[in-house]
C-alpha positions as CSV (number, residue, x, y, z in Angstrom):
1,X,-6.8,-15.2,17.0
2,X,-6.6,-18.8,16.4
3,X,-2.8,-19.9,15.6
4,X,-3.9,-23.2,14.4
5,X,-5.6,-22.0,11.8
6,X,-2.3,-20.5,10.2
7,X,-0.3,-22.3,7.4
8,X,3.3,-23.1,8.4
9,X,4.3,-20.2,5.9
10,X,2.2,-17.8,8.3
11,X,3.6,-19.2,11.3
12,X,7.0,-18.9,9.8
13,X,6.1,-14.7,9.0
14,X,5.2,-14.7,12.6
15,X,8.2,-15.8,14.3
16,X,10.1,-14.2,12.2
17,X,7.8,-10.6,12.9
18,X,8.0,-11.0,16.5
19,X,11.5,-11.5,16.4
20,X,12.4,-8.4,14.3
21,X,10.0,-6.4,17.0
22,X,11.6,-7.5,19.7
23,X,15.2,-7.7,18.9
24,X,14.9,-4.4,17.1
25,X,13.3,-2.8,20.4
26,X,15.6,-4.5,22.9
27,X,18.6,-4.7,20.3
28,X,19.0,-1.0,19.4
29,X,17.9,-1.9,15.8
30,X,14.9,0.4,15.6
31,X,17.0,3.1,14.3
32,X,17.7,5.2,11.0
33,X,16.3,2.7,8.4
34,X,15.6,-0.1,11.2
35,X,12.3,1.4,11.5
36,X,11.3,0.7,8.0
37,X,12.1,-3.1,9.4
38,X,10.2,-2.3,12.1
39,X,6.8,-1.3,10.4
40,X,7.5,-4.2,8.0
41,X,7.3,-6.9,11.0
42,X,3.8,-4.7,12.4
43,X,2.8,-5.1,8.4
44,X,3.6,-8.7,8.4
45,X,1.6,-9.9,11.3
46,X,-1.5,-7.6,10.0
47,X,-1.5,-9.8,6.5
48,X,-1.4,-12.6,8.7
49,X,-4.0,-12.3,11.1
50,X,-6.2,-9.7,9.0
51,X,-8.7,-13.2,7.9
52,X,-9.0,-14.4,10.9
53,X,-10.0,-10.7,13.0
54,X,-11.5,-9.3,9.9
55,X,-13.5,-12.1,7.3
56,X,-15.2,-9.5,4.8
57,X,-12.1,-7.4,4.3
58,X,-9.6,-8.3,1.2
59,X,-6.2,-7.3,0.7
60,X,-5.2,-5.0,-2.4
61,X,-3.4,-8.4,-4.1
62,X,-2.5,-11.9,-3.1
63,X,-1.5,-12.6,0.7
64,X,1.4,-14.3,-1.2
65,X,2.3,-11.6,-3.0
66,X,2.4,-9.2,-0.1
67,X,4.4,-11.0,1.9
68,X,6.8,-11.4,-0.2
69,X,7.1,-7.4,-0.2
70,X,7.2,-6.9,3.1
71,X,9.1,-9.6,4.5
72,X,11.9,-8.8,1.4
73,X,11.6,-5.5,2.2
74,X,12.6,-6.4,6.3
75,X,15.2,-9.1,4.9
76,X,17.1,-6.2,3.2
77,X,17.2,-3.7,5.4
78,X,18.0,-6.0,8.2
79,X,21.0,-7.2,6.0
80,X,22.1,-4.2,4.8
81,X,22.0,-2.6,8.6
82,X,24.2,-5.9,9.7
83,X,26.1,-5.1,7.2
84,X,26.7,-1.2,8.4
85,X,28.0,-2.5,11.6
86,X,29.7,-5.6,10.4
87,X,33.5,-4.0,10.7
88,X,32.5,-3.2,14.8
89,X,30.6,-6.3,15.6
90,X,33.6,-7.6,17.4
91,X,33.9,-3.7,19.8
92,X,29.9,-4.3,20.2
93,X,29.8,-7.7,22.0
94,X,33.1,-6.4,24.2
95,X,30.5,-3.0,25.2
96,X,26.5,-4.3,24.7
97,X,26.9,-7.8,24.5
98,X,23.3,-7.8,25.1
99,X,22.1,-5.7,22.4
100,X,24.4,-6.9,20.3
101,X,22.5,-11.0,20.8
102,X,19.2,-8.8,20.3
103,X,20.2,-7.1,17.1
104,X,21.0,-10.4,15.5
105,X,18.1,-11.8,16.2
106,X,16.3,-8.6,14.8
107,X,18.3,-9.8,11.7
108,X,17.4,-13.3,11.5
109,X,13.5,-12.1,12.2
110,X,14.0,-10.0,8.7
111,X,15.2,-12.7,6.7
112,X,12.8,-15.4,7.8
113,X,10.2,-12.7,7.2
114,X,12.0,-12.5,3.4
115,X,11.9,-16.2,3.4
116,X,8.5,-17.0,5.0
117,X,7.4,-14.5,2.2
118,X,9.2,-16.4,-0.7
119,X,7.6,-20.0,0.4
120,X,4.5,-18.5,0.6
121,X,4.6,-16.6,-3.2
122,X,5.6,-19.9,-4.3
123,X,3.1,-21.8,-2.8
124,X,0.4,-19.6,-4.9
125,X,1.9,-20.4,-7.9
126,X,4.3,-17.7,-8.1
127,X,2.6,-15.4,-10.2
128,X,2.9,-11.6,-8.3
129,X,-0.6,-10.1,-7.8
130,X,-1.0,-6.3,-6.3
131,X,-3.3,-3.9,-6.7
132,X,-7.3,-3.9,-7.6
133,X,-7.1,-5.7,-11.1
134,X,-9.7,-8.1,-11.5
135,X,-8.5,-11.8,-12.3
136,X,-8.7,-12.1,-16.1
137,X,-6.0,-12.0,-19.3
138,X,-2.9,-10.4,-19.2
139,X,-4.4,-7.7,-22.1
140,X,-5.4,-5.3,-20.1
141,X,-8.8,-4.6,-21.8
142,X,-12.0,-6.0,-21.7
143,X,-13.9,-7.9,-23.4
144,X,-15.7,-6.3,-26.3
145,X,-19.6,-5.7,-26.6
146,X,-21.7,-8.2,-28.5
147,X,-23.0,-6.9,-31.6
148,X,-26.6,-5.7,-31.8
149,X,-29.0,-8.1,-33.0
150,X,-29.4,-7.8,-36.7
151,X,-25.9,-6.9,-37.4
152,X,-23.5,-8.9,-40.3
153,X,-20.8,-10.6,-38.1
């Protein structure tokens, strides 16, 4: 695992992933749907690093694309479970200050997963891309068969 290789926009998903791990573990965060963060910031650095353990294999869409899911997917449910708590913030710094520092910065690692995600969408163009679809018109069908030799066009 070379981190040198990485674009800033990966090394950006990174922090962020290791800080959502690590604040969500230490910070009480890894509950209810903080696990759904959790697996997001595990998901995060697998898009990330799978090119650099793993060459041949492909994603199903755009690293761009993907990262944008997951890291918006970790952005809301880290806001929406800062939100939850928001009215008792002040009563959770005067009991588990600690946990309380680590939680926040299980919510900062969501949104600059969401953000890291969004620069790096935008920097392939912007143009979402999952599943197996081959590159080619926005139709939907193929191209038709030449006509037999012979035949009137």
């Amino acid at each position: 695992m070379d981190f040198n290789k990485l674009s800033s926009n990966d090394k950006l998903a990174v922090y962020g992933s290791v800080a959502t791990l690590v604040g969500g573990i230490l910070g009480g965060a890894v509950s209810a749907l903080g696990w759904l963060a959790f697996l997001a910031a595990i998901a995060m650095l697998v898009v990330v690093f799978l090119p650099q353990f793993s060459p041949t294999t492909t994603l199903p869409g755009s690293k761009g694309s993907i990262m944008l899911l997951i890291g918006g997917i970790a952005a809301v449910v880290m806001v929406l479970g800062f939100l939850t708590i928001l009215g008792l913030l002040g009563y959770y710094f005067q009991l588990f200050a600690l946990n309380a520092i680590f939680f926040l910065i299980a919510v900062i690692g969501g949104v600059v997963m969401g953000w890291a995600g969004w620069q790096a969408f935008q920097a392939e163009g912007g143009k979402f891309q999952i599943g197996s679809g081959g590159t080619g018109g926005g139709s939907g069908g193929s191209a038709p068969p030449p006509p037999p030799p012979g035949a009137p066009s």
